[in-house]
DSSP file (Angstrom, degrees, kcal/mol; ACC not computed):
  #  RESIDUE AA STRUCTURE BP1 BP2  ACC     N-H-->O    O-->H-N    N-H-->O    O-->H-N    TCO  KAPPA ALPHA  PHI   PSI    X-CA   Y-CA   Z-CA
    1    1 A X              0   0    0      0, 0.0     2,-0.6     0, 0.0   129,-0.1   0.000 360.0 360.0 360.0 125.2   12.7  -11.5   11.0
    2    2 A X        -     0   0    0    127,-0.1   129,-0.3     0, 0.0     2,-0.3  -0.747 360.0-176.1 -82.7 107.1   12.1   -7.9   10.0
    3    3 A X  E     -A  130   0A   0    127,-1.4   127,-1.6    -2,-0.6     0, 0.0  -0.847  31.5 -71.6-116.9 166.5    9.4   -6.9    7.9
    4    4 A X  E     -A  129   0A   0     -2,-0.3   102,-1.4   125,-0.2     2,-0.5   0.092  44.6-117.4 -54.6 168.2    8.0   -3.6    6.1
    5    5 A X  B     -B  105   0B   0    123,-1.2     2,-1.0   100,-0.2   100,-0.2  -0.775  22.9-132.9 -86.2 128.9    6.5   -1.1    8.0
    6    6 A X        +     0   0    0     98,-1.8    33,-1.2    -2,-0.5    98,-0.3  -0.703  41.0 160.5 -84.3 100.2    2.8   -0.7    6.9
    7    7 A X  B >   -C   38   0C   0    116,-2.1     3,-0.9    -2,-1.0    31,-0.2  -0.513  45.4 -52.8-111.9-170.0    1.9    3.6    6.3
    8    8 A X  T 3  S+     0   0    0     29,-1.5    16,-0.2     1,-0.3    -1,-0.1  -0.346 122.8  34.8 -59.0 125.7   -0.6    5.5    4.7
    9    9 A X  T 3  S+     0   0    0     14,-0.5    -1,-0.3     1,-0.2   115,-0.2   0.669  82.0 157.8 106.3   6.1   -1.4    5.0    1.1
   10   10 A X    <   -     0   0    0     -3,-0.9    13,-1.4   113,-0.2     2,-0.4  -0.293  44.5-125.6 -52.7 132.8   -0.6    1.1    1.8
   11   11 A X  E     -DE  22 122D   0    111,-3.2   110,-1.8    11,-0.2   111,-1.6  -0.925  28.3-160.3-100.2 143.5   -2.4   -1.0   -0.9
   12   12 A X  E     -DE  21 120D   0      9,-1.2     9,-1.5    -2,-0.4     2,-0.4  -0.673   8.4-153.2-126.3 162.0   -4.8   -3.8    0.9
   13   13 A X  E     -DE  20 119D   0    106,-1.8   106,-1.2     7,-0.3     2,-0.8  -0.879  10.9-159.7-142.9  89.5   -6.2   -7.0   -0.9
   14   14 A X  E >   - E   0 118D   0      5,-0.5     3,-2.6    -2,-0.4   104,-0.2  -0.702  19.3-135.6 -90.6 126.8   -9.6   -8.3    0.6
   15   15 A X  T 3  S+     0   0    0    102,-1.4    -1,-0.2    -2,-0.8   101,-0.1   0.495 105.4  42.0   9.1 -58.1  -10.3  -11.9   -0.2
   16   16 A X  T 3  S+     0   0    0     42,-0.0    41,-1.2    41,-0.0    -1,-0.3   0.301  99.0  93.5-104.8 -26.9  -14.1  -11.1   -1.1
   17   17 A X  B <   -H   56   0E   0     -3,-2.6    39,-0.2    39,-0.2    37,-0.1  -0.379  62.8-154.7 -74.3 171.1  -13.2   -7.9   -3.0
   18   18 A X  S    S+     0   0    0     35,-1.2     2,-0.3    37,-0.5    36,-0.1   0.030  81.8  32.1-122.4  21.9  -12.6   -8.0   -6.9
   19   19 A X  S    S-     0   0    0     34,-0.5    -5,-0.5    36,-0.2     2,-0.3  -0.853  96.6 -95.1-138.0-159.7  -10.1   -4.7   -7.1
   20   20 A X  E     -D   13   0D   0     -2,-0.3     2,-0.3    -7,-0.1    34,-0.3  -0.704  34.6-154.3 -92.9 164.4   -7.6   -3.5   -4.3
   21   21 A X  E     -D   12   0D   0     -9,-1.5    -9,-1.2    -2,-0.3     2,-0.3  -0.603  14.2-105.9-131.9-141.8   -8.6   -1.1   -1.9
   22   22 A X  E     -D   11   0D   0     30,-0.6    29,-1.5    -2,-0.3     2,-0.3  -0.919  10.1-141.4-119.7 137.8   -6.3    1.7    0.4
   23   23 A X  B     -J   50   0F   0    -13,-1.4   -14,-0.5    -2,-0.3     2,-0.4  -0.751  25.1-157.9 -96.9 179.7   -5.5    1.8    4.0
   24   24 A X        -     0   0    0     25,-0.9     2,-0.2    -2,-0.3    24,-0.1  -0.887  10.3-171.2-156.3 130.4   -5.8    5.6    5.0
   25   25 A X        -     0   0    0     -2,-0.4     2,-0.4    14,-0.1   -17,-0.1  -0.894  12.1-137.3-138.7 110.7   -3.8    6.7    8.2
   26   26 A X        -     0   0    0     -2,-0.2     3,-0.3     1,-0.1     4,-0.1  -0.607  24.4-120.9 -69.9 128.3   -4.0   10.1   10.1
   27   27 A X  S >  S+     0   0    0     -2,-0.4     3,-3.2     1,-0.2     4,-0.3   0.760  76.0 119.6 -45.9 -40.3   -1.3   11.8   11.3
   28   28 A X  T 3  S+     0   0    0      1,-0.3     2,-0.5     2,-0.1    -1,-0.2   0.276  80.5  45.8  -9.6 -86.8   -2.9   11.6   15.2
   29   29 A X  T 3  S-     0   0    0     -3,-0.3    -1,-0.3     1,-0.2    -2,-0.1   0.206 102.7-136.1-104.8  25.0    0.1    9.8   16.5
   30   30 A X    <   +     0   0    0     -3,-3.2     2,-0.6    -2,-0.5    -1,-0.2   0.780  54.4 125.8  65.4  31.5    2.5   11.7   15.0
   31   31 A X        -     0   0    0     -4,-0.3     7,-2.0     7,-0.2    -1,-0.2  -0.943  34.7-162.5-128.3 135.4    4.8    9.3   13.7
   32   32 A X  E     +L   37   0G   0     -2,-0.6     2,-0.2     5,-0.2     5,-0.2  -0.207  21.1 174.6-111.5-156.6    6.4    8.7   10.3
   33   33 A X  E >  S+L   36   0G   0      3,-0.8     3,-0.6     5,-0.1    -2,-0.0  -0.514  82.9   5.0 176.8 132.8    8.1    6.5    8.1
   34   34 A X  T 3  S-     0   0    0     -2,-0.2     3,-0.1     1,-0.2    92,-0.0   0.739 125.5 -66.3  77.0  -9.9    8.8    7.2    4.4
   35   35 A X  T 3  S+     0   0    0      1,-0.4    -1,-0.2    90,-0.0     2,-0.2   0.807 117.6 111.6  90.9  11.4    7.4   10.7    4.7
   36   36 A X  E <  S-L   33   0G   0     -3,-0.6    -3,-0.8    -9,-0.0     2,-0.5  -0.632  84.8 -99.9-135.5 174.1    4.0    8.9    5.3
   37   37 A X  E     -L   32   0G   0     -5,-0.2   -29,-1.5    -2,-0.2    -5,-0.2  -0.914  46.9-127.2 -93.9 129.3    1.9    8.7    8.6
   38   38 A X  B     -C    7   0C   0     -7,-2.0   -31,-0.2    -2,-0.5    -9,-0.2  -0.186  22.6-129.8 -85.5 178.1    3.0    5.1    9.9
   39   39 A X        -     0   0    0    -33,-1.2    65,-0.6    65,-0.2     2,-0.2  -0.554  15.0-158.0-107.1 175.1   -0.3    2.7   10.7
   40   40 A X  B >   -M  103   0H   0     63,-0.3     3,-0.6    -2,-0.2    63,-0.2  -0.733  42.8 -92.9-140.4 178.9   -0.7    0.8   14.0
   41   41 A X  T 3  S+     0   0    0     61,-1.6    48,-1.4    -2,-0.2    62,-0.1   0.635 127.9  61.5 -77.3 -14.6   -3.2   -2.5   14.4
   42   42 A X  T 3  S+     0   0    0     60,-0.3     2,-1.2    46,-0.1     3,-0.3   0.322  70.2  93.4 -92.5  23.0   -6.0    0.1   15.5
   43   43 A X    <   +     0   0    0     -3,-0.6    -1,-0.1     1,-0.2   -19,-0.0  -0.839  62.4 113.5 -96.9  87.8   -5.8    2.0   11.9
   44   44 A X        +     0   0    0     -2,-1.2     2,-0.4     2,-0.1    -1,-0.2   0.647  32.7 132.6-137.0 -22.7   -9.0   -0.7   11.1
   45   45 A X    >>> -     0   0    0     -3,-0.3     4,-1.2     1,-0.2     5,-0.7  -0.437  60.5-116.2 -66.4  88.9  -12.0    1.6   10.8
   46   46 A X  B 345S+k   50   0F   0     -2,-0.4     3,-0.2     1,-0.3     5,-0.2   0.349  97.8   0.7 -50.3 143.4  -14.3    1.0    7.8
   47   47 A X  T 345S+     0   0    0      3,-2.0    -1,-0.3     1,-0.2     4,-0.2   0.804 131.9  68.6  37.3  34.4  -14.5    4.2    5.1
   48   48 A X  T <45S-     0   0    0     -3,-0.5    -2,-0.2     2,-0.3    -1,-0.2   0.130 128.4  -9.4-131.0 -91.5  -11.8    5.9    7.7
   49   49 A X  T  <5S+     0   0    0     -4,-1.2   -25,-0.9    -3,-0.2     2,-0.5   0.501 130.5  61.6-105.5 -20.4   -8.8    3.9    7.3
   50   50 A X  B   <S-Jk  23  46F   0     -5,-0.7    -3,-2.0   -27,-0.2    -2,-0.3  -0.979  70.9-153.1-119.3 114.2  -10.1    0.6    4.9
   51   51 A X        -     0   0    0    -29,-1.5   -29,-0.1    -2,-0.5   -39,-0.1  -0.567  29.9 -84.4 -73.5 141.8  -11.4    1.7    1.6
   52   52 A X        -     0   0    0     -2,-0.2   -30,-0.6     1,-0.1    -1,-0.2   0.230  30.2-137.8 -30.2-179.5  -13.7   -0.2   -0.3
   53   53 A X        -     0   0    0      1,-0.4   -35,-1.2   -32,-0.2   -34,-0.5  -0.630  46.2-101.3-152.2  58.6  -12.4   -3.1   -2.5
   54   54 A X  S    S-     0   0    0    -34,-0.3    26,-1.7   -37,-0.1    -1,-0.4  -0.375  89.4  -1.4  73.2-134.1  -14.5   -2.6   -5.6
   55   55 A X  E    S- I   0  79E   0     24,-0.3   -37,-0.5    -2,-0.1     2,-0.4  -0.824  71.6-126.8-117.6 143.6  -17.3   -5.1   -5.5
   56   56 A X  E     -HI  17  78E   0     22,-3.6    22,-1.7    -2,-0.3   -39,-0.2  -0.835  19.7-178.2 -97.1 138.0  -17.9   -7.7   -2.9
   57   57 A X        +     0   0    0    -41,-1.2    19,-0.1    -2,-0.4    -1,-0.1   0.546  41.9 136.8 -93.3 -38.6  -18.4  -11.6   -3.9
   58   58 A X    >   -     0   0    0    -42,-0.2     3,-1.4     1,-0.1     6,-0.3   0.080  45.5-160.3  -7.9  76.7  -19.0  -12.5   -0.2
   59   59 A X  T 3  S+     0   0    0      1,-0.2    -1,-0.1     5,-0.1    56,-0.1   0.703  91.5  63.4 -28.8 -30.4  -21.8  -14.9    0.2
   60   60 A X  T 3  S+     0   0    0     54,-0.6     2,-0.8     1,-0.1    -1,-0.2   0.648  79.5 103.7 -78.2 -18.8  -21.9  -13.8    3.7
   61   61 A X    X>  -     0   0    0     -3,-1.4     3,-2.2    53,-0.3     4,-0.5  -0.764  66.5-145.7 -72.0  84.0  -22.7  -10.5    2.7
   62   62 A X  H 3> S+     0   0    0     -2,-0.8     4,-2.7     1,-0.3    -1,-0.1   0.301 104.9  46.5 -78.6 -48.1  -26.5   -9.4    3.1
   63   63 A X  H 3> S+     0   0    0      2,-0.2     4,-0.9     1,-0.2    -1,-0.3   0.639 110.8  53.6 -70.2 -40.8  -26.4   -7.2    0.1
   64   64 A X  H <> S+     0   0    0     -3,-2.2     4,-2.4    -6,-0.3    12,-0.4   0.846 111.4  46.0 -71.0 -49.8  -24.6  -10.1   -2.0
   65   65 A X  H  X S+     0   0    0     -4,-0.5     4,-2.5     1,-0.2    -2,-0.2   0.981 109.2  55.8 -79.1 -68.4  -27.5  -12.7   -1.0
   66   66 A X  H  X S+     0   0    0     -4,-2.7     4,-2.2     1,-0.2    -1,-0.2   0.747 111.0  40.8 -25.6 -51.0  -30.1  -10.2   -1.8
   67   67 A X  H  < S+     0   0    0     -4,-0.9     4,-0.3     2,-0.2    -2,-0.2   0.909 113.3  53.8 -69.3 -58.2  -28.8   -9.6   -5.6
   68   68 A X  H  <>S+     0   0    0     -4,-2.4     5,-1.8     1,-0.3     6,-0.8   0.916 106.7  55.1 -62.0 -52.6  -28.1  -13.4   -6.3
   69   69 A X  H ><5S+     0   0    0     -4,-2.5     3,-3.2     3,-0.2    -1,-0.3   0.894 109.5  43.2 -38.8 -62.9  -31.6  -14.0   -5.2
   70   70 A X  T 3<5S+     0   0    0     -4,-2.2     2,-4.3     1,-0.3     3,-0.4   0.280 108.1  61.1 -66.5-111.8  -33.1  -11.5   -7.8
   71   71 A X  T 3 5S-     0   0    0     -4,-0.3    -1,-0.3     1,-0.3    -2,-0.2  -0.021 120.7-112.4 -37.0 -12.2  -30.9  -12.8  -10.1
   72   72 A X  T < 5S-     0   0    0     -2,-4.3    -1,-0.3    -3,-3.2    -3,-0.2   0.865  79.4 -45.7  72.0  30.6  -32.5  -16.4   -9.7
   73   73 A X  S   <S+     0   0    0     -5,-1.8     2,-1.1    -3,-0.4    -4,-0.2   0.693  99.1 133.0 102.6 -13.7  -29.3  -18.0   -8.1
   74   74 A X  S    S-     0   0    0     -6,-0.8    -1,-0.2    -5,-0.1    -3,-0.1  -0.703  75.6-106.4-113.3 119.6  -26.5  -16.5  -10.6
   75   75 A X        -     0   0    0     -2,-1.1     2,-0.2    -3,-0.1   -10,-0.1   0.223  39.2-153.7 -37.7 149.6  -24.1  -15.4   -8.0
   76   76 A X        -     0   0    0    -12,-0.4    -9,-0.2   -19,-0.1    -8,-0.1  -0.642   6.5-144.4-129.5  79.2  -24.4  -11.1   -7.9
   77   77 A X        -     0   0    0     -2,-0.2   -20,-0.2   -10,-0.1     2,-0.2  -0.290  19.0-155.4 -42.7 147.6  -21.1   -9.1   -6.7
   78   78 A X  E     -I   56   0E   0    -22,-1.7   -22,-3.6   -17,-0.0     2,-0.3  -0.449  39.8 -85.3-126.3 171.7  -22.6   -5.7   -4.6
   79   79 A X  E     -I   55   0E   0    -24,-0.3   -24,-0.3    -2,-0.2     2,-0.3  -0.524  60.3-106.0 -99.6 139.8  -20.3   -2.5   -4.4
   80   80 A X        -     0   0    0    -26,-1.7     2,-0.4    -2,-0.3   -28,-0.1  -0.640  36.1-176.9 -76.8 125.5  -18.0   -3.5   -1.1
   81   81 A X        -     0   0    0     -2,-0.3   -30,-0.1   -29,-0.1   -35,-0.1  -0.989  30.7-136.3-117.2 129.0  -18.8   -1.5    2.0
   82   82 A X        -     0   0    0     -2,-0.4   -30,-0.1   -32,-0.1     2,-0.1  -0.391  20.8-170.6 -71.8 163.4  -16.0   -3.0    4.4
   83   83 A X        +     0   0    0    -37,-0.1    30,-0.6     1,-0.1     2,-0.2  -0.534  24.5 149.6-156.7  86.7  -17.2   -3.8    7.7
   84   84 A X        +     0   0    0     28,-0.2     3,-0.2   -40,-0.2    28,-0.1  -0.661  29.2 121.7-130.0  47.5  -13.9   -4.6    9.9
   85   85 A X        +     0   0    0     -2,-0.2     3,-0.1     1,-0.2    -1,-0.1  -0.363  57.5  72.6-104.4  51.5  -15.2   -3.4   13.4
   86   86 A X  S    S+     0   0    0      1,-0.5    -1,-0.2    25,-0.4    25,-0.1  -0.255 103.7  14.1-141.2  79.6  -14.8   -6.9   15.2
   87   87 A X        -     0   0    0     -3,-0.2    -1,-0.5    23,-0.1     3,-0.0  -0.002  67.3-119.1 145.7 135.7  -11.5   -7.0   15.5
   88   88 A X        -     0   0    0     -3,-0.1     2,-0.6     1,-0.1    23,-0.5   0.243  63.7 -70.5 -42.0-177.1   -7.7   -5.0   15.3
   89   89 A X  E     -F  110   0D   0    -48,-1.4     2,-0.3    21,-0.1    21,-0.2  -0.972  62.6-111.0 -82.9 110.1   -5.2   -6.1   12.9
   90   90 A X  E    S-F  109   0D   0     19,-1.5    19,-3.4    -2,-0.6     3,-0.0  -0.781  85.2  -3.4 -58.8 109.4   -3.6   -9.5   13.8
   91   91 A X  S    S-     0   0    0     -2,-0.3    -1,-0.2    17,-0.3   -50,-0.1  -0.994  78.8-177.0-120.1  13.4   -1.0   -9.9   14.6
   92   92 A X        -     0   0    0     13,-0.1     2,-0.3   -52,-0.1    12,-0.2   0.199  51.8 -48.8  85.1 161.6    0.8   -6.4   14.5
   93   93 A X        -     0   0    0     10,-2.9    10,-0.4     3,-0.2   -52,-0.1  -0.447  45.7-153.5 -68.2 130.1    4.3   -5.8   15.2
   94   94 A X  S    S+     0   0    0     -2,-0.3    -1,-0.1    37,-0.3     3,-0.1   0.666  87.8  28.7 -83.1  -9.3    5.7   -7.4   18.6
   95   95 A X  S    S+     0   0    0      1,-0.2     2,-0.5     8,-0.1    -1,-0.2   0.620 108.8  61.3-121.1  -5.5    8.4   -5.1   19.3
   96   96 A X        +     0   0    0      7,-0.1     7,-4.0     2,-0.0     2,-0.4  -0.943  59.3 178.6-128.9 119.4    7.7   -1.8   18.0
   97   97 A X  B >   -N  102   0I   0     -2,-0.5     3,-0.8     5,-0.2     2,-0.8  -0.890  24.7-144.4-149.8 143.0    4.7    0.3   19.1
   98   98 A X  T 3  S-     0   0    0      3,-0.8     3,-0.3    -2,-0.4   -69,-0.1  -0.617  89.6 -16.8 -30.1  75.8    3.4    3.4   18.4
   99   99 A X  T 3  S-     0   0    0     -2,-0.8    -1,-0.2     1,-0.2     3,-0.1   0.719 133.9 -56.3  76.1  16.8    1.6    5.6   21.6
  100  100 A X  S <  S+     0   0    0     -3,-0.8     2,-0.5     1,-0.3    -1,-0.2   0.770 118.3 114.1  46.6  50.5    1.7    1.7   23.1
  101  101 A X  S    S-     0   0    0     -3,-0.3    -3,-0.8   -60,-0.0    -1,-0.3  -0.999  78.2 -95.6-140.6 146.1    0.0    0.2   20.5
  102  102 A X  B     -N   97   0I   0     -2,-0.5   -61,-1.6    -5,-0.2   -60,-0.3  -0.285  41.0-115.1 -57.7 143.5    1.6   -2.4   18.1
  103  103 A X  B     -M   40   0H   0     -7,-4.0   -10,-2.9   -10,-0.4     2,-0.7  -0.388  32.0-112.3 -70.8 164.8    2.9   -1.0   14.6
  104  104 A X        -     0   0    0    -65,-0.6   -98,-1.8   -98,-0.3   -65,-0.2  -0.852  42.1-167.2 -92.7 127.0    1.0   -2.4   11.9
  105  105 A X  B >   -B    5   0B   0     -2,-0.7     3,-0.6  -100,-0.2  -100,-0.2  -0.473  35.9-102.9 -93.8-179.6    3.7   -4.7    9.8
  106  106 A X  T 3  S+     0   0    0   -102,-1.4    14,-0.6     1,-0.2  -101,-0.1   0.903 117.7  64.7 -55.8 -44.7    3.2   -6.2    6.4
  107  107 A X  T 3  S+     0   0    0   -103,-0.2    -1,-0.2    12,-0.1     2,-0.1   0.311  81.0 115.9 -73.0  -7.3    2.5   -9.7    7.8
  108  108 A X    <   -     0   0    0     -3,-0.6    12,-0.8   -19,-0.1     2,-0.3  -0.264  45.5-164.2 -27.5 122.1   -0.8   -8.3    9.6
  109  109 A X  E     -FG  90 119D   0    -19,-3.4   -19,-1.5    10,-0.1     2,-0.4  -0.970   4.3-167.2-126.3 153.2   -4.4   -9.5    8.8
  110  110 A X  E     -FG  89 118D   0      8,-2.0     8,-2.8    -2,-0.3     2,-0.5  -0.974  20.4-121.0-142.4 143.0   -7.6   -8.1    9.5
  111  111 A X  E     - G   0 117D   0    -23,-0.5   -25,-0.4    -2,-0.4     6,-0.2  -0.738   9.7-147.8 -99.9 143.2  -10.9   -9.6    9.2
  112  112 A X    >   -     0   0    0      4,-4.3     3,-0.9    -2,-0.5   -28,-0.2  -0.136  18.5-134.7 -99.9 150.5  -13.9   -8.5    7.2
  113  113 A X  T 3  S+     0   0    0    -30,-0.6   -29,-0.1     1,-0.2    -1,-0.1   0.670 100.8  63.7-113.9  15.4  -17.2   -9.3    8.7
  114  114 A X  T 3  S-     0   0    0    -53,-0.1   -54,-0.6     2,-0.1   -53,-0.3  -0.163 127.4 -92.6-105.4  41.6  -18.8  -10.6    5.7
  115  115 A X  S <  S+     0   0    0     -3,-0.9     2,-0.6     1,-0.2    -2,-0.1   0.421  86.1 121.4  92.0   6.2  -16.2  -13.4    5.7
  116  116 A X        -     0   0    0   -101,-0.1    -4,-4.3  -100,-0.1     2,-0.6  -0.761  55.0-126.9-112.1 153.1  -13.2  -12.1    3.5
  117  117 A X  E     - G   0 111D   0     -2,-0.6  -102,-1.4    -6,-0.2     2,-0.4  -0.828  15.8-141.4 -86.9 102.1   -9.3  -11.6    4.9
  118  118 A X  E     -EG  14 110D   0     -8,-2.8    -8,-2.0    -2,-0.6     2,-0.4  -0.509  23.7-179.7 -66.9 126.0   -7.6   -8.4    4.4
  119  119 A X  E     -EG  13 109D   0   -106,-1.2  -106,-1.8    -2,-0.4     2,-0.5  -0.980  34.6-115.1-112.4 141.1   -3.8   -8.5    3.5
  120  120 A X  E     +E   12   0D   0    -12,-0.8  -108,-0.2   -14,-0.6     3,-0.2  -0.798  33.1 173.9 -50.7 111.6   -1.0   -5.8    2.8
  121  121 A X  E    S+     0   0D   0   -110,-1.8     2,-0.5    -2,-0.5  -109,-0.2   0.905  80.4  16.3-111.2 -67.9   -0.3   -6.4   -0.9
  122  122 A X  E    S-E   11   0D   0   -111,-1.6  -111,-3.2    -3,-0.1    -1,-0.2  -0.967  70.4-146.9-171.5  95.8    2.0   -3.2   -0.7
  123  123 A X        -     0   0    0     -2,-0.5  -116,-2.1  -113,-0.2  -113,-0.2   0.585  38.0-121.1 -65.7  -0.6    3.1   -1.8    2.6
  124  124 A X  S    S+     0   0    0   -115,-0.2     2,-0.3  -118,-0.2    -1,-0.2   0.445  94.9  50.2  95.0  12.2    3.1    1.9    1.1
  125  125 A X        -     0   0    0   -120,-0.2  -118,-0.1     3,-0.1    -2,-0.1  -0.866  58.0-170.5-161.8 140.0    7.0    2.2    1.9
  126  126 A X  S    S+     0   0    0     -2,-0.3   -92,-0.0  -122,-0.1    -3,-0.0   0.646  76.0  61.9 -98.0 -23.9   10.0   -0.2    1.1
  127  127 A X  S    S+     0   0    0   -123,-0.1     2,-0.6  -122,-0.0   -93,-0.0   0.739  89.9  62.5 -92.0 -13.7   13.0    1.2    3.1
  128  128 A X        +     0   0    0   -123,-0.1  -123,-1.2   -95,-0.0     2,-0.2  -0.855  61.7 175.1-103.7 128.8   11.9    1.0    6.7
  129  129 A X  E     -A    4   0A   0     -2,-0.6  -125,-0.2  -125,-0.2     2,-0.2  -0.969  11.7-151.5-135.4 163.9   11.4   -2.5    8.0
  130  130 A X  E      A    3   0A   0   -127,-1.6  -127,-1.4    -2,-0.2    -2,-0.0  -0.629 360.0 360.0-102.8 164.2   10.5   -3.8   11.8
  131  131 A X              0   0    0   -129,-0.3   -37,-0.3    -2,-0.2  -127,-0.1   0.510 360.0 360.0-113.7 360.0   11.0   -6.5   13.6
């Protein structure tokens, strides 16, 4: 089954955020789609390539815990810093890769490490799809 190709300018959906946020991809591997620089599963890199998501809701979050607490207990969203170094994108395209690294497809998730799931809401291109 063939799905979009994930590029720059991609809109991302974290679980734990309350807006959307951006993937961001740099031209380094020199490849396009759409006119865009296309992404791979190692385009993961917090305030490089995943923009914030608003405000974070994440219990898990240090910053989150902190807030509710002064608050007495009435849960307190913090400004989202993503923090998606323990791990690629999952599970990336199986036939198509980039510099030998899997393309990033639509169906791709990446995990946050205060407990929320990034999705591709909007692969940033319609016309190109992978298998």
């Amino acid at each position: 089954m063939a799905v979009e190709q994930v590029c720059n300018l991609a809109t991302l959906k974290c679980s734990e955020g309350l807006a959307p946020g951006t993937l961001m991809v740099l031209p380094k591997n020199k490849v396009m789609t759409s006119s865009q620089p296309a992404a791979t599963i190692m385009d993961n890199i917090p305030m490089l390539n995943i923009m914030p998501f608003g405000m974070c809701k994440s219990n898990a979050n240090p910053q989150v815990i902190a807030a509710t607490a002064a608050a007495m207990g009435t849960p307190t969203p913090m400004p989202c810093i993503p923090m998606t170094a323990i791990g690629p994108w999952s599970p990336g395209a199986a036939k198509v890769l980039i510099n030998n690294i899997p393309a990033l497809d639509k169906t791709s998730k990446l995990m946050c490490m205060w407990a929320g799931q990034i999705t591709v809401q909007d692969a940033g291109q319609s016309t190109h799809k992978i298998p």
